[in-house]
N, C-alpha and C positions, 0 to 999 in steps of 0.2 A: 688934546681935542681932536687934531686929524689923526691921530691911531683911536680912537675911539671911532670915528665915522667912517674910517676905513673898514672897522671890523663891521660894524653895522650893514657897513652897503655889503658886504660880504657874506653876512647872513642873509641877506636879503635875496640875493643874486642865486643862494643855494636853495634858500626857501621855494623861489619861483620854479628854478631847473625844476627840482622835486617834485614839483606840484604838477610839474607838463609830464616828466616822465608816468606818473602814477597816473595821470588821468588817461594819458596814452596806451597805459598796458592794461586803466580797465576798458579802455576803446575796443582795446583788440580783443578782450577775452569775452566782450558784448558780441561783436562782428561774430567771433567764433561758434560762440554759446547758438548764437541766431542762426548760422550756416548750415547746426550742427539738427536743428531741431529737426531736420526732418529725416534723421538718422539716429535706425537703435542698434545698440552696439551691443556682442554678446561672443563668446567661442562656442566651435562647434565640438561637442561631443557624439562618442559611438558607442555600440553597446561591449561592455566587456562583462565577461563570464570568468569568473574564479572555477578553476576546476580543482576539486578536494579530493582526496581520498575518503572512503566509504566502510575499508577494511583497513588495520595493519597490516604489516607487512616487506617481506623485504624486492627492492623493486629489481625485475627478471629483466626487462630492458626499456629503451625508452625507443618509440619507434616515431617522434617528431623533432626536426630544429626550430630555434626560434627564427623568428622571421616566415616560417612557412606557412603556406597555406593550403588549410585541412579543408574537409569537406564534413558536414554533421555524421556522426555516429564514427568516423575513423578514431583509430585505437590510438592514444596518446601514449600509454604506459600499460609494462603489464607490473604483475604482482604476483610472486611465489605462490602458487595455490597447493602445493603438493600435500600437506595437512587437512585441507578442506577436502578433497580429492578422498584421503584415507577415512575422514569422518563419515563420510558421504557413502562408502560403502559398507561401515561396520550399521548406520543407519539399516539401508537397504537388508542387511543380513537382518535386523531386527525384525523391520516391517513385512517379511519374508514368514519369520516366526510369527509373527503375531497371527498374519493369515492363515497359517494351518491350525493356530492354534482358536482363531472363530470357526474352522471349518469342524471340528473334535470338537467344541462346545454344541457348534449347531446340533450337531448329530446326535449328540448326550443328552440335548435338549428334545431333540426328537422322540428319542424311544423314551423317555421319562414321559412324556405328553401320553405316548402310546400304554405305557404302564399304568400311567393316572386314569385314563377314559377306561379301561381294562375294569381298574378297580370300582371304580364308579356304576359300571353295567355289572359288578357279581353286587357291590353293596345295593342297586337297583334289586337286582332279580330276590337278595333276601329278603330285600325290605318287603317288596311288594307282590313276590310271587313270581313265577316263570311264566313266561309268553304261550299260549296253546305251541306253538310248536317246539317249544321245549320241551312241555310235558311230555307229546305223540314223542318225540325223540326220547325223552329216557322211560317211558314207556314200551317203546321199541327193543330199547336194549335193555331191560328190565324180562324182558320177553324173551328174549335172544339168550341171553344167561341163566333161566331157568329152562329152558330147554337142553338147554348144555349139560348144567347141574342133574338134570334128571337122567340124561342118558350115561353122566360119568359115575350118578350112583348105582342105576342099574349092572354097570359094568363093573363098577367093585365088588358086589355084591355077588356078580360071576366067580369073582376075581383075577377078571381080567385087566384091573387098573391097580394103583397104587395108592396106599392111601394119603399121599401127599399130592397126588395130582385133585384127586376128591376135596382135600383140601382148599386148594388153591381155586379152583371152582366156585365152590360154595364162599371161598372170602370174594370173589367180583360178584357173583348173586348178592353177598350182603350188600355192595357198596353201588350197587346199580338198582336193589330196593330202596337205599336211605336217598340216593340220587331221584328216585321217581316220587317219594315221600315228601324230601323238600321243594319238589315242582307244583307237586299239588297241594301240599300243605303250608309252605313257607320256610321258612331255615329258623334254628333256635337261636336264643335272645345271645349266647355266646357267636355262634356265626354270624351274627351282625355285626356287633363287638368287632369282630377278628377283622369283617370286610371294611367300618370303619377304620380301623387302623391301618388298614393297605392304602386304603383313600388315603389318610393321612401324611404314611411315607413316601406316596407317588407323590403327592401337591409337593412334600420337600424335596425331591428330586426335581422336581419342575422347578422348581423357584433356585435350586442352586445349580441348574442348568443354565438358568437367564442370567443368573448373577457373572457364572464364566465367558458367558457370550460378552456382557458388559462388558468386563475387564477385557476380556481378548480385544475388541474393536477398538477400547479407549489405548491398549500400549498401540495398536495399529495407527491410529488417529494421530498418536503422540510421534511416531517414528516416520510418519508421513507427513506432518507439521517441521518436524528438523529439516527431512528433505530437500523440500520447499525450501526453508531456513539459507541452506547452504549453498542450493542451485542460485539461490540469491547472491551469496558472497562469492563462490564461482565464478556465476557473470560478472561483479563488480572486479574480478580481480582485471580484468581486461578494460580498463581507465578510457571510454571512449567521452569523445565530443559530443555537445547538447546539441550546434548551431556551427554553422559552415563559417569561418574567419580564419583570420593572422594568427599565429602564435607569436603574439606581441611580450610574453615573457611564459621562459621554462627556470623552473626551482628545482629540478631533482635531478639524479644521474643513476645510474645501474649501479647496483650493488647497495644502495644506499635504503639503511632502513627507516619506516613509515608509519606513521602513528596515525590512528581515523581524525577526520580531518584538518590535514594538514594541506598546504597549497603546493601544488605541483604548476599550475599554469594559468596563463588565462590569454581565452581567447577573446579575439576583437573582430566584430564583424562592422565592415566599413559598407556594406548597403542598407545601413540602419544610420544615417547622421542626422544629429538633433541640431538645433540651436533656439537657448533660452533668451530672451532680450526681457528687460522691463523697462516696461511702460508707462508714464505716469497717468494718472485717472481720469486726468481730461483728454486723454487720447485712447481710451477705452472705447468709445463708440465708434472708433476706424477700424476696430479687429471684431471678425466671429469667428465661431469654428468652423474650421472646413474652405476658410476662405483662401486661396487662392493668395502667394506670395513670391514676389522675387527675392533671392539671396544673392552678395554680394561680398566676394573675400579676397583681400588684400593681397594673394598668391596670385589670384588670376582676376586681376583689374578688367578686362574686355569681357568678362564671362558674367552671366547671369545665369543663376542655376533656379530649377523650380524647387516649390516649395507647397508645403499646406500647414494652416495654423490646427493644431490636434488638442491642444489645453490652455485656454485660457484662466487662470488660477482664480478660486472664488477666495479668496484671502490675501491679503496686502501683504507686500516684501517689507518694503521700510520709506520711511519719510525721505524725497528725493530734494525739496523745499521744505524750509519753517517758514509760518506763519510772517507776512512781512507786506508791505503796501505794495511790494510790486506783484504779488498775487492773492490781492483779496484779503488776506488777513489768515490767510489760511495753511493749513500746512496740504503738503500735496503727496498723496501717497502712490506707488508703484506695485504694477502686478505684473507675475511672471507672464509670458507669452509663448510657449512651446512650438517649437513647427518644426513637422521631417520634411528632411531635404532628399532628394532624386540623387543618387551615386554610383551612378550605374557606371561610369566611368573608371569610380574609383579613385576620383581625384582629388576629393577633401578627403582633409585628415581631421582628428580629433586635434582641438587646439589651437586652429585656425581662427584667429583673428574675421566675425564674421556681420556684416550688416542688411540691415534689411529698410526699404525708403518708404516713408510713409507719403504718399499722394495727397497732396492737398484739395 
């Protein structure tokens, strides 16, 4: 009977410790939770830039340490170019060709044009007869040639000429009569015929002048496109920086080859620091954009750094409370709260532990 109420008072005695302990540590974590509310807690982030490779390649040298600090556009890496380099001027011999080779199309093109209008003005003048001063013109020499003819016959006939000069005479007499005949008369239905067909052969001499132009200007266009191409991979062989930071990590070393891309670095620029806090929804009407914020981080306890709020997020992070009588019955949802911070110092770092107080 007394080792039975021994053991009893013994539970008992453990029962009650228990019961102060546990109500004591949820005292403190009430006290705490209450102390805490008007503190959002969050690390601070910076901006970091992965810098890739653009070309393969094997790497010529590396002109940064880690830890150092670049300025935008300075050359991190270079990259063998010596290939791009040779492509780049068997291009140019191309596009070189090609241009002499539009300058002999134009030009083929030209007198073709000139040969077609040619043909055009004689199948005119058959079709519809000679200008008055075509006629007066073979008219004239029509005139010109029988006066010749008569005086080379009257001199054979001395015989002081030959009869092959007599000849030859009398053949421009005929062809300077059929000349004055077809001005005043029109050309026969075969001389039409024939001028037709010159038309015909000039218009395909034009059209496979234009055709040569085309192709000349398109290999031009095409070796002028590579060019371009290559002055591209060219520049990229020389690996510079987007944005002025740290060379907070380097991947590569000289000598070592490079596949498009792959990660050589990344930089970090420390006058871009962020800090995300969430907030639960019933403290959403303390924050706007643009408002005005103190930051406060556990490195430099006395310092107060400025800040501005830039994105209040229109979509909920996650349930911070469930549904419960000490709030409503409700569950309580949280939204992110973005704000840059002023680092002109350089004194936050990414990963600092960072708060921000809300004013009651």
């Amino acid at each position: 009977m007394t080792k039975q109420f021994t053991l009893t008072r013994k539970l008992l005695i453990f029962f009650i410790i228990s019961s102060l302990l546990l109500s004591s540590m949820l005292t403190g974590c009430t006290t705490s939770s209450a102390e805490d509310l008007n503190l959002l807690q969050g690390n601070l982030e910076a901006e970091d830039v992965d810098i890739n490779t653009k070309i393969p390649g094997k790497i010529l040298t590396i002109e940064v340490e880690e830890g150092q600090y670049i300025e935008k556009d300075d050359v991190i890496a270079t990259i063998d170019a010596k290939d791009l380099a040779a492509k780049r001027e068997g291009l140019v011999a191309q596009a070189n060709a090609a241009l002499a080779a539009v300058d002999i199309a134009k030009a083929q093109q030209q007198a073709a044009e000139g040969q077609l209008e040619a043909a055009k003005a004689l199948l005119s003048k058959a079709q519809n007869g000679a200008r008055s001063e075509d006629i007066q013109k073979a008219q004239a020499n029509y005139d010109i040639m029988k006066k010749s003819y008569d005086r080379i016959l009257a001199l054979y006939e001395e015989g002081a000429v030959a009869l092959a000069q007599l000849d030859e005479i009398e053949t421009k007499l005929k062809v300077a009569e059929q000349d004055l005949s077809i001005a005043k008369n029109g050309a026969r239905a075969e001389d039409i015929e024939a001028a037709k067909g010159q038309v015909a052969a000039a218009q395909g001499q034009v059209a496979a002048a234009q055709g040569s132009v085309i192709a000349a200007n398109e290999k031009y266009t095409q070796a002028a496109a590579g060019i371009t191409e290559v002055d591209t991979y060219i520049t990229d062989a020389a690996i510079r920086s987007p944005l002025s930071g740290y060379v907070t990590s380097l991947n590569c070393s000289a000598g070592e080859m490079l596949s498009t891309g792959m990660n050589l670095a990344t930089i970090t620029n420390l006058d871009k620091i962020t800090l995300t806090v969430n907030a639960d929804e019933t403290l959403l009407p303390k924050f706007k954009e643009n408002q005005a914020v103190k930051v406060s981080v556990l490195s430099y306890k006395d310092e107060e750094f400025n800040g501005k709020i830039v994105q209040i997020n229109k979509k909920p992070d996650f349930a911070i409370k469930k549904a419960s009588n000490e709030n409503g019955d409700f569950d309580l949802i949280t939204y992110g709260i973005k704000i840059e911070i002023e680092n002109k110092d350089q004194k936050l770092r990414p990963g600092m532990t960072a708060f921000i107080n809300i004013e009651e």
